[in-house]
Each structure stands twice: as structure tokens, then as C-alpha cells.
N, CA and C atoms as a LAMMPS dump frame, in Angstrom:
ITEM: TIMESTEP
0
ITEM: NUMBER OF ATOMS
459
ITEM: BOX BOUNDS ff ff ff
-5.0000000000000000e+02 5.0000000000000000e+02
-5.0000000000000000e+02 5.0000000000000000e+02
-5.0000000000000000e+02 5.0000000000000000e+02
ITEM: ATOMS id mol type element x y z
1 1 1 N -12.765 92.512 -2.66
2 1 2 C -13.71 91.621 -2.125
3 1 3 C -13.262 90.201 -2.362
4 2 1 N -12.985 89.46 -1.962
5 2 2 C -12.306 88.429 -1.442
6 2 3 C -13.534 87.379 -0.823
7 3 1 N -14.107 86.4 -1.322
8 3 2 C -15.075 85.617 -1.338
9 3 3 C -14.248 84.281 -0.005
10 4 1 N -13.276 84.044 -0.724
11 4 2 C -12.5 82.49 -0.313
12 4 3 C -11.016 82.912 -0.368
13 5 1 N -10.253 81.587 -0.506
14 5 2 C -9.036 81.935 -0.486
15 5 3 C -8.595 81.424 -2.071
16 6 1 N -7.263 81.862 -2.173
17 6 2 C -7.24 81.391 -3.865
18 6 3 C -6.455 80.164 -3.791
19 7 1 N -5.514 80.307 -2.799
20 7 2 C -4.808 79.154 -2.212
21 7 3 C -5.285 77.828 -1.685
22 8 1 N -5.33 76.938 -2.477
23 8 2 C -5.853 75.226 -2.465
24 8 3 C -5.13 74.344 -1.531
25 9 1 N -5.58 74.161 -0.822
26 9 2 C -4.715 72.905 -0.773
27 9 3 C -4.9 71.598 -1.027
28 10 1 N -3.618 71.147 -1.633
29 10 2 C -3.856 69.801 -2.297
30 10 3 C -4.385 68.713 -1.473
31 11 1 N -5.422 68.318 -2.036
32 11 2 C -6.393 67.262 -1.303
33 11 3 C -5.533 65.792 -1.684
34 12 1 N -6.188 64.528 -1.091
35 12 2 C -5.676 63.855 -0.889
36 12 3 C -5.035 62.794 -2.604
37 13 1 N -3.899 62.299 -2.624
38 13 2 C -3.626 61.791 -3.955
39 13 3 C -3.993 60.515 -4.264
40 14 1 N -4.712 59.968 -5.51
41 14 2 C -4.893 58.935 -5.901
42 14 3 C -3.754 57.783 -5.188
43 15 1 N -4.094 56.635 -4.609
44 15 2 C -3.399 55.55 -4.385
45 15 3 C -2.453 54.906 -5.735
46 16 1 N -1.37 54.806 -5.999
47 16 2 C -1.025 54.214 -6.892
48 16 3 C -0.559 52.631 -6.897
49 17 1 N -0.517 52.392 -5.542
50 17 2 C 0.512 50.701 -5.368
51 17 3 C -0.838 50.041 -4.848
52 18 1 N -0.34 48.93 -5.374
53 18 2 C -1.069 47.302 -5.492
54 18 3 C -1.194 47.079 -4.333
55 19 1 N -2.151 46.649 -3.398
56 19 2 C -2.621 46.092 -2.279
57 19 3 C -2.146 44.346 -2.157
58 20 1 N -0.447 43.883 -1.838
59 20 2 C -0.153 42.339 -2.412
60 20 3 C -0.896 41.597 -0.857
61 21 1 N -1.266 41.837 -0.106
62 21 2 C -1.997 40.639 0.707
63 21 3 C -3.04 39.802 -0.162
64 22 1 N -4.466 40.673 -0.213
65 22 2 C -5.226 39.528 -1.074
66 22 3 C -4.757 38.356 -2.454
67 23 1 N -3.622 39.587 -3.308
68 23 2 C -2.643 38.689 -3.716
69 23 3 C -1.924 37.194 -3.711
70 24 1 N -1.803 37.681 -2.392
71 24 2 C -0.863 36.401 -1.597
72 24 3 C -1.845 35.495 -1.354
73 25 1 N -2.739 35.832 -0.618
74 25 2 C -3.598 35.095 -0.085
75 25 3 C -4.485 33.512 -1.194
76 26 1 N -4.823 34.773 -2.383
77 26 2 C -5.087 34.175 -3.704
78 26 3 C -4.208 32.689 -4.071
79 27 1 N -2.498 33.194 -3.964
80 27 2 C -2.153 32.143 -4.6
81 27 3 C -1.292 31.042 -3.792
82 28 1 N -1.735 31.55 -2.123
83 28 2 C -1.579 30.314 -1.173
84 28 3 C -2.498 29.197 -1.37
85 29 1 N -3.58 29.969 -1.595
86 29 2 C -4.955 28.686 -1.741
87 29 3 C -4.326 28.036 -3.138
88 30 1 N -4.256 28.417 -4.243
89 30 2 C -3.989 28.004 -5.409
90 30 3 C -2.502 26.827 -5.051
91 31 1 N -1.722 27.354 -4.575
92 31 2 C -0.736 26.535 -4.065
93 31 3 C -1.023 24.96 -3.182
94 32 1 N -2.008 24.896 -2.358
95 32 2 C -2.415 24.554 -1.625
96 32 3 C -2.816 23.399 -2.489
97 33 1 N -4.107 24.244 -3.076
98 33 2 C -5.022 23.105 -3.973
99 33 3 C -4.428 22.022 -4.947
100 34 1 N -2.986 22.623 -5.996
101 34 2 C -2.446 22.158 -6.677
102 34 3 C -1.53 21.113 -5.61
103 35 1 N -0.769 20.991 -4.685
104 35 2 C -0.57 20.538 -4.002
105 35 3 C -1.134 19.15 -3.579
106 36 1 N -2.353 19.318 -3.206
107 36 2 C -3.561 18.06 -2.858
108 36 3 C -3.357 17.578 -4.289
109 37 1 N -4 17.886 -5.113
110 37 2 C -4.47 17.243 -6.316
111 37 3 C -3.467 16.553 -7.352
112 38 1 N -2.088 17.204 -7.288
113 38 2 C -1.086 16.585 -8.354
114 38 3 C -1.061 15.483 -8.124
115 39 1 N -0.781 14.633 -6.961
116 39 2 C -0.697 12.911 -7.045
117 39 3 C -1.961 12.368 -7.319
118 40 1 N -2.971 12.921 -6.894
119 40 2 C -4.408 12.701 -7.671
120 40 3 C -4.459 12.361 -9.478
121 41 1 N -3.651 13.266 -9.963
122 41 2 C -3.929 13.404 -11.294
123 41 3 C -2.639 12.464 -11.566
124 42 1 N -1.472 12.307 -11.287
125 42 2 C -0.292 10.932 -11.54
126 42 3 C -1.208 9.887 -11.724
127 43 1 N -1.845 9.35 -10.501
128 43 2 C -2.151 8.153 -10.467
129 43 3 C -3.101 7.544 -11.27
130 44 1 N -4.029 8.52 -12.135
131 44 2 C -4.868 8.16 -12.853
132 44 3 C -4.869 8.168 -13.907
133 45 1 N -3.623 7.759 -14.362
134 45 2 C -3.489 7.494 -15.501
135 45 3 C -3.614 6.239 -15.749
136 46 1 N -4.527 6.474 -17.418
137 46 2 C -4.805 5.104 -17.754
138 46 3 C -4.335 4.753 -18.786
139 47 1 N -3.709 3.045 -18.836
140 47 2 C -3.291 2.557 -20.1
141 47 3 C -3.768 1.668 -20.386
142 48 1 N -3.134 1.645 -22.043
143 48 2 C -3.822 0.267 -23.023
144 48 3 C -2.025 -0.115 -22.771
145 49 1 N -2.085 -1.244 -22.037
146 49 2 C -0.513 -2.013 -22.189
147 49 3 C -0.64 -3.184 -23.38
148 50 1 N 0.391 -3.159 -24.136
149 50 2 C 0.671 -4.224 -25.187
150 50 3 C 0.483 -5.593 -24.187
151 51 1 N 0.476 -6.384 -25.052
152 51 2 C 0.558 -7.971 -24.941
153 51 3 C 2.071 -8.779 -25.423
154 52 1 N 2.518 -9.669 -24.525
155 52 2 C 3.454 -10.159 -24.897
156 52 3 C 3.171 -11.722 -24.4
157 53 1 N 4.302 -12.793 -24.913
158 53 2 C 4.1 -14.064 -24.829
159 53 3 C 5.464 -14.297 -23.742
160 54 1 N 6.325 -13.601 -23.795
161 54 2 C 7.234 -13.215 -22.968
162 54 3 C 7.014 -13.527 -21.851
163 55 1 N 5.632 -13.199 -21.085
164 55 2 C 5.503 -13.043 -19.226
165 55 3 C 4.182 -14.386 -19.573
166 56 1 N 4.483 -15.378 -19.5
167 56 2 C 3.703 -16.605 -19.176
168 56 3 C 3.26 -16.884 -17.728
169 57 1 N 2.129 -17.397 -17.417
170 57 2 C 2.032 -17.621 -15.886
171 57 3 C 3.148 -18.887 -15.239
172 58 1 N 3.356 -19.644 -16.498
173 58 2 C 4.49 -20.51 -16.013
174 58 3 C 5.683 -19.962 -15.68
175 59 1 N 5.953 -18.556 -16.246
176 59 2 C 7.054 -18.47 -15.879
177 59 3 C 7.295 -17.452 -14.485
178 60 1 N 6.012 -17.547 -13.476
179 60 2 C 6.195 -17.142 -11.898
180 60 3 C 6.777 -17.946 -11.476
181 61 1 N 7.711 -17.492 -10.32
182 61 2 C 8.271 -18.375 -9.304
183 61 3 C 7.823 -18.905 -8.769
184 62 1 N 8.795 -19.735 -8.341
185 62 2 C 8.086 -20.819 -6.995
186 62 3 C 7.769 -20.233 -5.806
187 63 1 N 6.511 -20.616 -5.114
188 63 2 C 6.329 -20.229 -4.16
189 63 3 C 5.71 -21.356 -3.477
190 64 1 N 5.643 -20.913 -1.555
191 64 2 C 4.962 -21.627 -0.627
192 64 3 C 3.771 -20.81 0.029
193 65 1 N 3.072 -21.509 0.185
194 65 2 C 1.508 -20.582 0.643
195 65 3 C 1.703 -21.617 2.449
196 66 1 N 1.936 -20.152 3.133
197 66 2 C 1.652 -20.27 4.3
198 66 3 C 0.612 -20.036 5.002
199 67 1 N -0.277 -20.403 5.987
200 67 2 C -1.751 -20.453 6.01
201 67 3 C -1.651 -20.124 7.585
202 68 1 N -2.54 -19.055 8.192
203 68 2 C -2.496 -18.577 9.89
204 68 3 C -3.807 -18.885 10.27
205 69 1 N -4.642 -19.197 10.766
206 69 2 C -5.942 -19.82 10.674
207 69 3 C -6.002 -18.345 12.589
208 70 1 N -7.656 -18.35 12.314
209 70 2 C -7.768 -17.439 13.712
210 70 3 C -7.078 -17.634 15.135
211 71 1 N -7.037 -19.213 15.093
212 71 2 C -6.852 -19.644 16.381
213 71 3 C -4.976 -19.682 16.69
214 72 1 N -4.397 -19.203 15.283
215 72 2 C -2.946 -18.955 15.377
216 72 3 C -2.341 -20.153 14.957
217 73 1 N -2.912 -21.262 13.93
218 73 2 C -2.412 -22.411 14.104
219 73 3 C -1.885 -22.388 12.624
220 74 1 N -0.572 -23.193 12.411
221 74 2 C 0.039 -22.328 11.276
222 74 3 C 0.192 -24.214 10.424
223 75 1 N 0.049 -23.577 8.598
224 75 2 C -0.334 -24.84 8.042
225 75 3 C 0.473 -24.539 6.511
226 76 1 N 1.259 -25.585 6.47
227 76 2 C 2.046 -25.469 4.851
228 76 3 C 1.202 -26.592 4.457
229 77 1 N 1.32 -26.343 3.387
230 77 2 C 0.57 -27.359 2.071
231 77 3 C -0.669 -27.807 2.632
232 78 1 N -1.257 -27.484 3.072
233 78 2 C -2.857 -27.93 3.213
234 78 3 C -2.441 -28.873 5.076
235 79 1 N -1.42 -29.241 5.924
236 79 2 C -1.013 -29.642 6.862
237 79 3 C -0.865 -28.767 7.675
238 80 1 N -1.185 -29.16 9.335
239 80 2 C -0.829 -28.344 10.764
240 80 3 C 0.405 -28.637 10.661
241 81 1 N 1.495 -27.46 11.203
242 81 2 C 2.783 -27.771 11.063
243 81 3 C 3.137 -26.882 12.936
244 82 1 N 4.129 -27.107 13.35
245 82 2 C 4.619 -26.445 14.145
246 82 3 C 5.399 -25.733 13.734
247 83 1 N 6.119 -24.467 14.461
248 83 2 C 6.586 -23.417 14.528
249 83 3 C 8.128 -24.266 13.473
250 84 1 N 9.048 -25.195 14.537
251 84 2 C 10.186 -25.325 13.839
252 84 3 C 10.176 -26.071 12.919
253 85 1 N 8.594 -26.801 12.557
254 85 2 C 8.99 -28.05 11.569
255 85 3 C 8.611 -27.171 10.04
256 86 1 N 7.793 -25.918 10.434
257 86 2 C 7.542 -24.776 9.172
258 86 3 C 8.991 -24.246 8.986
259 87 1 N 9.654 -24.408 10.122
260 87 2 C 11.531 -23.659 9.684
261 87 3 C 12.357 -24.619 9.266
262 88 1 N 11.838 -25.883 9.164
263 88 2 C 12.465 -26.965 8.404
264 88 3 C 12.037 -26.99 7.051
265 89 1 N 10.917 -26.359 7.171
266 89 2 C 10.34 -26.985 5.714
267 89 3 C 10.981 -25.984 4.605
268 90 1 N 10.834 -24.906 5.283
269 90 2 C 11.554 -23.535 4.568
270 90 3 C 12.606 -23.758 4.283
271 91 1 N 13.498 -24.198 5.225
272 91 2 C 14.832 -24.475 4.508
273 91 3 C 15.17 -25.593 3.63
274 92 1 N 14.154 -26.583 3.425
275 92 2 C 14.261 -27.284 2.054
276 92 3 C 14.126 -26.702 0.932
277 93 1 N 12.987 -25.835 1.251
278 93 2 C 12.568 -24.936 0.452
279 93 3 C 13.453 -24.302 -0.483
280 94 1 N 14.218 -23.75 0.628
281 94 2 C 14.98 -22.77 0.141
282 94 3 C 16.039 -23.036 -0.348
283 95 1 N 17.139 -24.239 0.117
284 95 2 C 17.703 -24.804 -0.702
285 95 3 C 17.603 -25.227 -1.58
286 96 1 N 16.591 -26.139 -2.242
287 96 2 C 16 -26.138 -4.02
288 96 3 C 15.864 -25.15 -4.628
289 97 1 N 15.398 -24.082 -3.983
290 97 2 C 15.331 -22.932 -5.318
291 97 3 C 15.097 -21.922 -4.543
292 98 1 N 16.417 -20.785 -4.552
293 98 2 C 16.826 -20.133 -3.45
294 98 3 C 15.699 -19.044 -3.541
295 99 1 N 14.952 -18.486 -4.625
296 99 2 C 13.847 -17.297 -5.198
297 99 3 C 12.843 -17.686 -4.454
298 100 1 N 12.658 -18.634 -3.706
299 100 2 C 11.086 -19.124 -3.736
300 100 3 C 10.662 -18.005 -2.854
301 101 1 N 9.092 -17.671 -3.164
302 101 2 C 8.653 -16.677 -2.493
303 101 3 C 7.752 -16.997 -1.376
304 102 1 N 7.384 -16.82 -0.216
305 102 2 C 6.209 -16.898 1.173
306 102 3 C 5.447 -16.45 0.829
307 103 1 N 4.189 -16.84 0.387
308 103 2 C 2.324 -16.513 0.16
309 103 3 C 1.88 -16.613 1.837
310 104 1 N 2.082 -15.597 2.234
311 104 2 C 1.448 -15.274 4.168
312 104 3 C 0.101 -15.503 4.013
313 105 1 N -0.636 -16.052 4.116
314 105 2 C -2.103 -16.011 4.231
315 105 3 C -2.796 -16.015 5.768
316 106 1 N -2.6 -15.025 6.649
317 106 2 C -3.215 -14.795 7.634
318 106 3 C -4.896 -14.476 7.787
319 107 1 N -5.502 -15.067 9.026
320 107 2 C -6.551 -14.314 9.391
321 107 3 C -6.209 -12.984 9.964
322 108 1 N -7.055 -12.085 10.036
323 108 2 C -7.302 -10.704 11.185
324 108 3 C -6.998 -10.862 12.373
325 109 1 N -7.261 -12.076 12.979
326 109 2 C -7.311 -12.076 14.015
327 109 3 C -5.981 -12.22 14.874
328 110 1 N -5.457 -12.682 13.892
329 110 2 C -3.55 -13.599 14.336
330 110 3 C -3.013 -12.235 14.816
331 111 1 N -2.739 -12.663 16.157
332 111 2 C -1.977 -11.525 16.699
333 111 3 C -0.577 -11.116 15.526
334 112 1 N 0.05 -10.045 15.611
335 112 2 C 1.054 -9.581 14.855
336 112 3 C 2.427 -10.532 15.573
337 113 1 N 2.135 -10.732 16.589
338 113 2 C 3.677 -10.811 17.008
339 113 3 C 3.912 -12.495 16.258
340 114 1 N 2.331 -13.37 16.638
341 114 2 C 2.436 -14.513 15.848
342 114 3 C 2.928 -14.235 14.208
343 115 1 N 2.468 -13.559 13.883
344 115 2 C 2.854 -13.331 12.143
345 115 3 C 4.565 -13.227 11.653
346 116 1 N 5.016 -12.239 13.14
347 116 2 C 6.545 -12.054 13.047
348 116 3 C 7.37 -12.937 13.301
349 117 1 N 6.469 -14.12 14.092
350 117 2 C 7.301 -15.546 13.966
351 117 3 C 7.92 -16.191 13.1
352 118 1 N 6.707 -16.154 12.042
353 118 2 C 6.373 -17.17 11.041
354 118 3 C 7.323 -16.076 9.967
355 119 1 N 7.057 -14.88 9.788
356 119 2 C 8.344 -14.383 8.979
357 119 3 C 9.829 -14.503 9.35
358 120 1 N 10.367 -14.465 10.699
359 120 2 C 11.251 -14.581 11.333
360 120 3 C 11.902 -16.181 10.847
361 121 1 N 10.844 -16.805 10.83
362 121 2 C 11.266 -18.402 10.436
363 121 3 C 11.949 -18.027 8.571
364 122 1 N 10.994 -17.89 8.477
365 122 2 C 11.201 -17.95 6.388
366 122 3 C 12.37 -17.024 6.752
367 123 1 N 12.91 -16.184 7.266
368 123 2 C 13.699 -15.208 6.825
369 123 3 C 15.313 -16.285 7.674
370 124 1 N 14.792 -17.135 8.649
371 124 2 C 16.476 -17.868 8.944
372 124 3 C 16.848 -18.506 8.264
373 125 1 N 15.314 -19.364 7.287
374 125 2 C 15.818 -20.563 6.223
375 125 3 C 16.326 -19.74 4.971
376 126 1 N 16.184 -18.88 4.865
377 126 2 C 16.75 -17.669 3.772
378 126 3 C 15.843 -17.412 2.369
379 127 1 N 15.041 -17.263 3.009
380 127 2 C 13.831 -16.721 2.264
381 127 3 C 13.804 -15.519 2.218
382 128 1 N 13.528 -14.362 1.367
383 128 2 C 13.77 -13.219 1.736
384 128 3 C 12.202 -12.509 1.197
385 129 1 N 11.953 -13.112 0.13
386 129 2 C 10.72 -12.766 -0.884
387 129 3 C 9.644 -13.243 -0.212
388 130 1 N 8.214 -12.328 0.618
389 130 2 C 7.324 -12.755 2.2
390 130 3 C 6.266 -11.626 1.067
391 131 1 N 5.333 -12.393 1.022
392 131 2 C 4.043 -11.34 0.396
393 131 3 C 3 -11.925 0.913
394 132 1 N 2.049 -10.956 1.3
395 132 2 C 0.739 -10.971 2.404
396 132 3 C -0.511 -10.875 1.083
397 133 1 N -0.699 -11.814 1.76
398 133 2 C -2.381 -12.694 0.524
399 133 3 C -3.758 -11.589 0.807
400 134 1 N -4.457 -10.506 0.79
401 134 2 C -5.187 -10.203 1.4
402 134 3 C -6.369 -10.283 -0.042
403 135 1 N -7.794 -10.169 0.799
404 135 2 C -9.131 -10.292 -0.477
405 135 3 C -9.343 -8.78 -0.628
406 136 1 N -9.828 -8.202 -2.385
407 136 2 C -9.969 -7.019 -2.491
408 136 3 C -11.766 -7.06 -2.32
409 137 1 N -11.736 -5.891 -1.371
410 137 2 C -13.48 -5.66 -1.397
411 137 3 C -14.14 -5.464 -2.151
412 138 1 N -15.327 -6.37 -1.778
413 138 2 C -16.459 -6.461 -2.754
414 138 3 C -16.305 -7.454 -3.74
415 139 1 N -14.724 -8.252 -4.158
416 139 2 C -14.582 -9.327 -4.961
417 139 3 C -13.921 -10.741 -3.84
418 140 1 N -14.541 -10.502 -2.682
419 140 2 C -14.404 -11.883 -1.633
420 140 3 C -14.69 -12.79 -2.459
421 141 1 N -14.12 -14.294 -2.491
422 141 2 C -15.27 -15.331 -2.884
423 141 3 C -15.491 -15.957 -1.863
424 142 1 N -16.287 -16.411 -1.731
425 142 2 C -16.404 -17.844 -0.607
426 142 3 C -15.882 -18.63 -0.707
427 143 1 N -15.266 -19.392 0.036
428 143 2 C -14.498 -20.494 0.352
429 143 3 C -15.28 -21.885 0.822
430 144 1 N -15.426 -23.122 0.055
431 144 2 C -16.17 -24.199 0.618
432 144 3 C -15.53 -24.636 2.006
433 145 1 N -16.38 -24.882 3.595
434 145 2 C -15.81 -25.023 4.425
435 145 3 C -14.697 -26.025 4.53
436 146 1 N -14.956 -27.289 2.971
437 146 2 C -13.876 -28.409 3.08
438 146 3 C -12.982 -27.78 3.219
439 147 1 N -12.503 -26.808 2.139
440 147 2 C -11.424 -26.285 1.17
441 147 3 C -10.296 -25.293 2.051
442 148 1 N -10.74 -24.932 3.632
443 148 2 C -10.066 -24.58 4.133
444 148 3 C -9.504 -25.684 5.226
445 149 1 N -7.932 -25.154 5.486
446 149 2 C -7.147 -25.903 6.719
447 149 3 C -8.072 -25.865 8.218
448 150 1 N -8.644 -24.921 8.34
449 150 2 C -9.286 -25.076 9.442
450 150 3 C -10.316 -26.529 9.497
451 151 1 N -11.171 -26.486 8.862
452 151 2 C -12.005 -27.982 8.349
453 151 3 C -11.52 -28.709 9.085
454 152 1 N -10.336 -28.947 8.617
455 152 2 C -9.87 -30.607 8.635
456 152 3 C -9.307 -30.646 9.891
457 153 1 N -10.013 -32.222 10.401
458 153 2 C -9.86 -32.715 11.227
459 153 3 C -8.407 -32.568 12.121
């Protein structure tokens, strides 16, 4: 009498290997994230810098503060100057003391190509050192209307 069979067959076998997609997936994001954030975490570093007597404010270079007013009108030392008499002035400039640096002080409004003039000039009298004056937000000051080149007559 014989109920069943005695003969089994082997049913299905436990999985043994690692499923690596979700894996992967895991440490693309992780890749990703670290990615974004490392120059995040460089830059914020903060220091206590020593003090020295070494770096005096007297001992900055010479410089000329060049002035672009909205209307494109271009002004050394507190004076309207024209295009070549600012490329004259530069090259006095620059012959007394070959380091001297260009303080650009543009409005917004000065077209770019005007701006590339006025560098184009400092750079024939052989000026090479051109740094752009801009205000950091939220620490604007006001300016008395005398106190700017535009003002004056």
C-alpha cells in the first residue's frame, strides 16, 4: 500500500548571492553627495591668523583709481579726462613706478566694451595690475552727492 511516492523532489534552493544593484545604487548617491559637499566643507574653514607689523597699510602699492560714471564718462583723480589723455596719464604713471595698480571703479551701467577701453589703455601704458572696485551687499555706504565725479560741474 503505497500512500505517495517516496521519491522527493528537491524543491527550490535557498538564494545564496548578494543582490549588488541596490548596492550600487546606495553608493552612487553617497558618491554624489560627497561630491557636492567637499568644497563646501574646504571653504569653511575658519582661522585665528597671527598679527604682524610686517604688512603695514603703508606698505600697499601705488595705485590710480579710475572712475566710469553711468553716462560712460571716464575721470582720474577726481577730473573728466578723455580716452587718450587717461593713456597719457597712465603712462606717467607707469613710468614712476612700474607696480602701480588700476582701481576700475565702474557704474553697472557702462557698457563692457567702454570698460575694455579704459583697460586696453592702462594695459599700452604698461600697467598690468587692473582690479574692479565693487560694494559688498548690505555694507553699501552712501556717498555725499559732492563727493562723487559726477557732481561736479
Amino acid at each position: 500500500m503505497s500512500f505517495g511516492r517516496l521519491d522527493r523532489a528537491a524543491g527550490s534552493q535557498p538564494m545564496s548571492d548578494i543582490n549588488m544593484t541596490p548596492l550600487i545604487d546606495v553608493m552612487l548617491v553617497l558618491v554624489v553627495i560627497f561630491i557636492i559637499t567637499a568644497p563646501l566643507l574646504a571653504s569653511s574653514i575658519k582661522l585665528d591668523l597671527p598679527t604682524t607689523d610686517a604688512a603695514r597699510a603703508g606698505d600697499a602699492p601705488k595705485s590710480v583709481t579710475v572712475v566710469m560714471d553711468a553716462a560712460g564718462q571716464t575721470y582720474l583723480k577726481d577730473q573728466a579726462v578723455a580716452l587718450d589723455e587717461l593713456a597719457r596719464q597712465l603712462t606717467l604713471s607707469a613710468q614712476a613706478y612700474p607696480q602701480t595698480e588700476v582701481l576700475l571703479r565702474a557704474d553697472k551701467a557702462v557698457p563692457y566694451g567702454r570698460i575694455v577701453e579704459v583697460m586696453g589703455a592702462a594695459q599700452k601704458a604698461g600697467l598690468s595690475r587692473i582690479g574692479f572696485v565693487a560694494d559688498v551687499p548690505g555694507q553699501a555706504q552712501a556717498v555725499p552727492a559732492a563727493a562723487t565725479p559726477a557732481a561736479k560741474p
